[in-house]
Every structure is written in structure tokens, then in C-alpha cells.
N, C-alpha and C positions, 0 to 999 in steps of 0.2 A: 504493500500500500504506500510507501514511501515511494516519495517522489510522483506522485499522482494528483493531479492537478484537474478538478471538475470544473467544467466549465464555470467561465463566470456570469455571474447574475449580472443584468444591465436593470437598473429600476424604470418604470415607467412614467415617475411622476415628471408633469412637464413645467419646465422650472422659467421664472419669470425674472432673475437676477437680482431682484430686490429682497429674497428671503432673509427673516430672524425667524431664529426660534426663540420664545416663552417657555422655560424649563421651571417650572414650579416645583421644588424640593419641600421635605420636612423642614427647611432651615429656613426657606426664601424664595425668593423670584432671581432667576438668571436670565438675560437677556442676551442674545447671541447674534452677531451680522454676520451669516453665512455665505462663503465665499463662492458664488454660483460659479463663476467666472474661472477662477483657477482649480474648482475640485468638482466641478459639474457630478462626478458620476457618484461624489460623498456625500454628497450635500442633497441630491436625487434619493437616495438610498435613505438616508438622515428624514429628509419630509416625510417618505411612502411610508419608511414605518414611525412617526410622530403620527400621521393623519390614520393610522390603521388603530392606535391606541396600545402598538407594542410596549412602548417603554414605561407607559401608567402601570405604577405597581412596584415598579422594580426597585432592586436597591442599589446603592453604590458599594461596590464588596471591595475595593481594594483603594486605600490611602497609605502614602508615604511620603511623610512629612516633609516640604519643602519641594518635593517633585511633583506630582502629579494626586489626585482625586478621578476613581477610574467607577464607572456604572454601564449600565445594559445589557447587563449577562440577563437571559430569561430564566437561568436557574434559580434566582433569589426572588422569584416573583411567589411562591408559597413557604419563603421562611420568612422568618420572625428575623428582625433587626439584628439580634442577640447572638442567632444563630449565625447571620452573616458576617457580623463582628468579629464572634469568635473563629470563623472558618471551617466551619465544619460542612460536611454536606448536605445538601439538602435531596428532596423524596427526587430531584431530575437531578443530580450529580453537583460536583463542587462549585461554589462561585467562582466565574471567572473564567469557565471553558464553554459556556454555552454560546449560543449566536441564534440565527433569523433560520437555518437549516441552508446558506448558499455563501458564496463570496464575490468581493468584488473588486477590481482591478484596483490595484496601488496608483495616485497620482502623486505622490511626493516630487518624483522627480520632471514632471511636469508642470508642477502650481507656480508660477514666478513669487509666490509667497506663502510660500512653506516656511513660514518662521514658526517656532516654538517661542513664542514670546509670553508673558504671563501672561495668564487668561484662555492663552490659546484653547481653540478645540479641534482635537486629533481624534483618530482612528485608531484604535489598538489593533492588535493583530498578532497573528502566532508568529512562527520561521518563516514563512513564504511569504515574500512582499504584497502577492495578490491573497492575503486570508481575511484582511476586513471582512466582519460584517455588522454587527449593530452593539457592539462595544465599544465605548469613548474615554477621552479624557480629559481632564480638565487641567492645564500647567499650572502649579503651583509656584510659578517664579520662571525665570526663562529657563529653557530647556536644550540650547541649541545642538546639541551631540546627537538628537531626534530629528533635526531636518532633513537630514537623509535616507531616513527608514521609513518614515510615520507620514502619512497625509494632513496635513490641517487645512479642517476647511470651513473652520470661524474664527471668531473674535470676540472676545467678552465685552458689551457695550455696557451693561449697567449690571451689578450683583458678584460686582470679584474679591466681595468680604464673604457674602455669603459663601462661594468655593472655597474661601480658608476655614470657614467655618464646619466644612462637610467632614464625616466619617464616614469609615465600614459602618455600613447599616442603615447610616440615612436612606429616606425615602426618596428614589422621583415620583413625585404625585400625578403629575399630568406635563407633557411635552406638546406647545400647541406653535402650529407654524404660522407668523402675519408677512404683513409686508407692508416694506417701512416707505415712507414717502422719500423717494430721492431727490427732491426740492428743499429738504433738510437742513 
């Protein structure tokens, strides 16, 4: 099975270049300018499942201090905060290995702004540059040794206390996609 590569998933949602997402946490409101333009098929992938109601529920399983706040595993959507905290497993397997069931092509090294700057929001991913799927993260201070691996295809516009404020276990409550007036 190594070295086996499924096809990738292309999202269908059709994207208007203005997109933020509304990320309502247990902590707060995050507010995010997604970057249509350099991560088209992140930020495509990111709306289809926000607008599907994927990521309501879920928890943030993986925080390390000073680097990154990581959420949208769908294994931690039937544990208890506690449990995600602690790391244990849950009744669909461990936080942190689950995803959407597809993947989707890496644009790192085609976004002219793949910066890891704080705030940023990236794509996690396993070994294979193309394993995105609906795991994120949030930089906890700039990250740049991740420009060349990792896609990012936001920007934190309003709520980057709340991101320091996030743990394992916090809640996403609800992820809802607008769109911002670019007359702004």
C-alpha cells in the first residue's frame, strides 16, 4: 500500500474570490480572508465542507505551544473534550488521523503567498505532499520552516487572541463561509 496514491479529490464548490470564513469556537469568533486566488483548490475544499456542516462539532485535538492550534479531525466529533485532551481514542480511532474519506493536491509551492505568518491558516497533512484533507491549523506565531511543505490559504483578520487562547478539546461550534465587501 505504500506509495499508492488515490486519486485526488477536486471540490466543487465555485468560488467567488472574496471568501472569509466565520469559525465560531468554545473560546470565540475567528474571522479568516481566504486566499481564493493562491490556494483555489484549499480554500474550494475548506467552503464544500464548512457549507456541508463537516467541521460543526468537532474538536481541536492537537496544540503546541507557541507553534500551531490544529482541528478537523472527524474522529473527535463523538468524544468529550477530556477525552480529546487527554489523547486517547475515540469509538472512530485516534484524534488526528481522520479526514473527509479523499485528498487533495498540495499548492504550497504554487501560492505566491504561502507565508506561515501568525495567524496563518494551513492544511495539515501526513508524508505525501498531496494528503490534505479537512485538517487545519492555526500558527501560533510565525512558522516559516512550513512554507515549503504546508499550503496556506488564509489569514486571521479578526480573533488571533482567541487562537492563543484555544486547547486540545476546544470546541468548533459552527464554520460558516461570507463574503467580505472588497470596496473595504
Amino acid at each position: 500500500m505504500f506509495g499508492f496514491t488515490p486519486d485526488l479529490y477536486t471540490p466543487t464548490y465555485e468560488l467567488t474570490g472574496d471568501e472569509e470564513a466565520v469559525i465560531e469556537t468554545s473560546k470565540g469568533t475567528i474571522r479568516v480572508r481566504l486566499d481564493a486566488e493562491g490556494a483555489p483548490i484549499h480554500v474550494a475544499n475548506f467552503c464544500e465542507l464548512a457549507t456541508m456542516g463537516f467541521y460543526d462539532g468537532l474538536k481541536f485535538h492537537r496544540y503546541v505551544p507557541g507553534f500551531v492550534i490544529q482541528g478537523g479531525c472527524p474522529n473527535t466529533r463523538d468524544m468529550t473534550p477530556e477525552e480529546v485532551a487527554a489523547g486517547r481514542p475515540g469509538p472512530d480511532g485516534m484524534p488526528g488521523t481522520g479526514g473527509p474519506g479523499y485528498r487533495i493536491k498540495a499548492e504550497f509551492a504554487t501560492n505566491p503567498r504561502n507565508s506561515h505568518v501568525d495567524g496563518a491558516l494551513a492544511m495539515a497533512r501526513s508524508q505525501h505532499p498531496d494528503s490534505a484533507g479537512s485538517q487545519f491549523y492555526f500558527c501560533l506565531g510565525p512558522q516559516h520552516n512550513l512554507d515549503s511543505g504546508y499550503t496556506v490559504f488564509g489569514t486571521t483578520v479578526e480573533g488571533i487572541e482567541v487562537e492563543r487562547e484555544l486547547r486540545a478539546g476546544d470546541e468548533i461550534v459552527h464554520v460558516e463561509i461570507v463574503h467580505s465587501n472588497k470596496g473595504e
